[in-house]
C-alpha positions, -999 to +999 in steps of 0.1 A: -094+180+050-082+155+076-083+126+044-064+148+032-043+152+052-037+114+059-023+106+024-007+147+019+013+129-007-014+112-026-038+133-059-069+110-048-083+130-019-076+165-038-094+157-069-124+138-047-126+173-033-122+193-060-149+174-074-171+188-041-158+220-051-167+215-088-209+210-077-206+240-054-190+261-087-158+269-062-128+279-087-104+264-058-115+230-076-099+239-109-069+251-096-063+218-077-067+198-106-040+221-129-016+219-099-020+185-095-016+178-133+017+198-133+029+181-103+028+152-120+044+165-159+076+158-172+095+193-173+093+190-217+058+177-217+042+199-242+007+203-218+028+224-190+028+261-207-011+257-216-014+247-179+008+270-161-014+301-181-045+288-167-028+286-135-019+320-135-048+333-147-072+313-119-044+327-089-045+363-111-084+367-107-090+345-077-061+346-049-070+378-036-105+371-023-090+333-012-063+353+007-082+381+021-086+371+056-046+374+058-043+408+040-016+428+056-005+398+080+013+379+053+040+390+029+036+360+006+016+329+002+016+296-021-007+271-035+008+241-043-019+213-051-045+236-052-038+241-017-027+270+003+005+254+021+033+282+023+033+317+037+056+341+044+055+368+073+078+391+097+088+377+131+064+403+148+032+398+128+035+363+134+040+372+173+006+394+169-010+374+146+002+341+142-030+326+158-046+332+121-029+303+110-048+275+123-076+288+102-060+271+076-052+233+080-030+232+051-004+251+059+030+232+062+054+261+056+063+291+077+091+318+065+102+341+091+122+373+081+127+401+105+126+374+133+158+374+152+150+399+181+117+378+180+127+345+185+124+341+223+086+344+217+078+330+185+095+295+196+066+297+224+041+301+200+019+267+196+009+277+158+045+261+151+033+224+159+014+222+126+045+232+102+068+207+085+087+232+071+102+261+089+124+288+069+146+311+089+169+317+061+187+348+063+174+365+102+210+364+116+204+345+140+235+336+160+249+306+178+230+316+210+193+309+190+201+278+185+198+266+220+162+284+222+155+265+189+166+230+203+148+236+235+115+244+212+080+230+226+062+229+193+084+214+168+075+179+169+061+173+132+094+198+118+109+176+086+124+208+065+146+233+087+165+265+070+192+284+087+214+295+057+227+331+063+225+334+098+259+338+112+261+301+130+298+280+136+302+249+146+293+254+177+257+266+169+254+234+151+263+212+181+237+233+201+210+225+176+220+189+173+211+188+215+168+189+198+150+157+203+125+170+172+159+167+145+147+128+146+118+139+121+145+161+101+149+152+065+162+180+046+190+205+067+199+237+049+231+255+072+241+268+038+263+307+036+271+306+070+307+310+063+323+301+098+308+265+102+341+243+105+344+201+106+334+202+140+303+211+133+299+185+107+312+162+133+283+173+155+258+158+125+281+128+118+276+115+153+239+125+157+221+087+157+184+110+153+196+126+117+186+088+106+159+101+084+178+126+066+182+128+034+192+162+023+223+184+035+232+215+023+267+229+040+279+252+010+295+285+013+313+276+050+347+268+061+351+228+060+381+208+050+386+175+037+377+161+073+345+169+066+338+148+036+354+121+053+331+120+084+300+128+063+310+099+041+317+075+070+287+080+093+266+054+105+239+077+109+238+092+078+226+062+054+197+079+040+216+114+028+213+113-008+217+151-017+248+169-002+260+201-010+293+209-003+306+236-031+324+271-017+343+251+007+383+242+010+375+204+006+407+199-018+422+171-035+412+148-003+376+158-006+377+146-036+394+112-025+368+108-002+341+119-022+347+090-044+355+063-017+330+052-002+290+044-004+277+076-001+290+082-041+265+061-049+235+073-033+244+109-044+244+097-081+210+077-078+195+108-063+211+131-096+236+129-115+254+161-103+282+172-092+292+203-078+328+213-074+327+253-076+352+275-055+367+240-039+403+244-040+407+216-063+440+215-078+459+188-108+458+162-085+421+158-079+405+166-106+432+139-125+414+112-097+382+127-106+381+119-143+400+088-141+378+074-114+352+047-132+324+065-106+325+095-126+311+078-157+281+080-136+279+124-133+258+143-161+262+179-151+298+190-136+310+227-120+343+230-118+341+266-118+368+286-094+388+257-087+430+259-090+437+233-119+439+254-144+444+246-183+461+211-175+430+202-152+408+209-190+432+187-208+428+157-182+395+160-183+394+160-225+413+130-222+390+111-201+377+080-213+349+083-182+330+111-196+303+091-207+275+104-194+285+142-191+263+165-207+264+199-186+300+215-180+305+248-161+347+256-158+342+297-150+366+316-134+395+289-135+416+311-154+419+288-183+438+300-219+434+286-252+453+254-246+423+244-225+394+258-250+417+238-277+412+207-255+380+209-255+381+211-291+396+180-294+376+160-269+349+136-283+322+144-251+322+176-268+294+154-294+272+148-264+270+181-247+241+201-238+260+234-223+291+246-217+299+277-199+334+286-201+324+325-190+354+348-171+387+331-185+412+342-208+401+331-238+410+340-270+377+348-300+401+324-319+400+297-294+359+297-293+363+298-329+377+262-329+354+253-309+323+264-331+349+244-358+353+209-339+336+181-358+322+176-325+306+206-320+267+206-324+246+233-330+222+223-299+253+229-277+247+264-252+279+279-254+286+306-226+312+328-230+322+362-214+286+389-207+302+408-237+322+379-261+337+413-283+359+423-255+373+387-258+411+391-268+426+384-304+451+358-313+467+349-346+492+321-334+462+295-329+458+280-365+492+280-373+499+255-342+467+233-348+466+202-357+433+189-371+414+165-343+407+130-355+374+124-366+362+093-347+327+083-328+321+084-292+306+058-277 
């Protein structure tokens, strides 16, 4: 186990193992040679359903005797590599029982529920010094945690930390930002917190440990345009290459500074997404959006609850920078036919995957062009409304239409 552990990343060591396993007839053996195989599969290859079966069927007849010793101690467990690295328990069975866990040297994840009134004592605990993932998503924690947390004995090997849904602001961020152990942090998740402002961002911004991080997840707060900006402008935070900044009032100027500097790049290298929703985007940004060369680079874009409305659709049709865009979610942006007629008309429509256009006020007629465009494909996904009857009738479409012209997009 401790070769293992030495190259955790590495197949080699598991399948020398499960090879030991093999000669003893241990089943564990099997199942870390599936999971390793689907590890390493493309999402489409063809092998992955016969091998997630036989996955299931080795955990269906086999996990319960592998995960007897923590019957009634742990809410949940995971295999991943054949090897039992995730569990799930409440704060006080990990307070009474948590010494059960360094029985198995594998482990690397921890979620706590029911934890909060707990916390004092669990950060105590020296179990916690052989996770690299800690999930505390959703204990309501509080600003006045974080401080315990920072102050924490036994989080010196911590890489993944959770906190979304736990009441924190800003100022719970700079309290947590006071750890020496955020050094080893790589992926940050203060996601649905709500009340987490730019000075909390500005709390990671100016944080020379957060070096190694390379995931950020702030959606669902309260941060402006300020906030993009810093983030963007750190010279700490080289390495973030997946930020996640939707359900927040980053405007127009998040946009502008979205697309101005380095950290564009990185995000697009990592994926080619983009995700927009509920950012109080009006005409103005999403016109620098689609004119900006950067965006030829994005493949799936949610625009959904932003304020542009139907001339925000019609820049976007016109854009010559679509290039690349395959995935295209515009709910709740209270669009009307002129936009769905846009769409129509606009040659990306050709290269399209899915389009979800779900909770506007849309007109059966309208989608009907659509389904009509010579661009339209039959592979497309097309999401409309939950029930597309209800969708209202219109008879002054056709009359007003004029046929799109039938070119190639390149």
């Amino acid at each position: 186990m401790q070769w293992i552990q030495a190259q955790w990343h590495e197949d080699a060591p598991r399948l020398i193992f499960a090879d030991f396993l093999d000669e003893r007839h241990d089943p564990r053996g099997e199942l870390i040679r599936v999971q390793c195989a689907l590890a390493r599969m493309a999402a489409d290859d063809r092998r992955r359903k016969k091998l997630r079966q036989r996955e299931s069927e080795l955990l269906h007849q086999y996990a319960a005797d592998w995960l007897h010793p923590l019957k009634g101690i742990v809410s949940d467990a995971q295999f991943r590599r054949g090897l039992l690295e995730s569990v799930s328990m409440s704060g006080r069975d990990f307070f009474d029982h948590g010494e059960i866990l360094r029985q198995i040297p594998s482990l690397r994840r921890l979620r706590l529920y029911d934890a909060a009134s707990w916390m004092g004592r669990i950060l105590q605990r020296q179990e916690l010094s052989q996770l690299r993932e800690l999930d505390l998503c959703g204990n309501d924690l509080g600003n006045g945690t974080m401080t315990l947390l920072a102050r924490a004995p036994f989080l010196e090997r911590l890489e993944i930390l959770d906190l979304s849904v736990n009441s924190l602001t800003s100022e719970g961020v700079r309290q947590l930002m006071q750890a020496d152990w955020v050094a080893r942090l790589t992926e940050l998740h203060l996601n649905d917190n709500g009340r987490i402002a730019d000075a909390g961002v500005d709390a990671l911004a100016r944080n020379p440990r957060l070096r190694r991080l390379h995931t950020l997840d702030l959606s669902g707060n309260d941060l402006s345009d300020g906030a993009v900006r810093m983030l963007s402008e750190s010279p700490h935070l080289k390495r973030l290459n997946r930020l996640m900044l939707h359900q927040n009032h980053i405007g127009d100027m998040g946009i502008h500074w979205l697309l101005s500097g380095d950290l564009w790049h990185r995000l697009m290298q990592r994926a080619r997404v983009l995700n927009l929703e509920e950012s109080t985007i009006s005409l103005p940004g999403i016109q620098e959006l689609v004119n900006s060369p950067r965006f030829r680079q994005v493949e799936s874009l949610d625009l959904s609850g932003n304020l542009f409305g139907d001339r925000g659709i019609q820049a976007l049709a016109r854009s010559d920078n679509a290039l690349r865009l395959r995935h295209l979610r515009i709910r709740k942006n209270r669009l009307s036919d002129d936009a769905a007629l846009a769409i129509a008309d606009a040659p990306w429509l050709a290269q399209l995957e899915s389009l979800d256009m779900s909770d506007n006020a849309v007109t059966k007629e309208a989608i009907e062009i659509i389904r009509e465009s010579p661009y339209f494909h039959w592979r497309l996904k097309l999401d409309l409304d939950e029930h597309p009857e209800r969708l209202p009738d219109s008879s002054r479409l056709r009359r007003n239409r004029r046929p799109p012209p039938h070119e190639n997009f390149i």
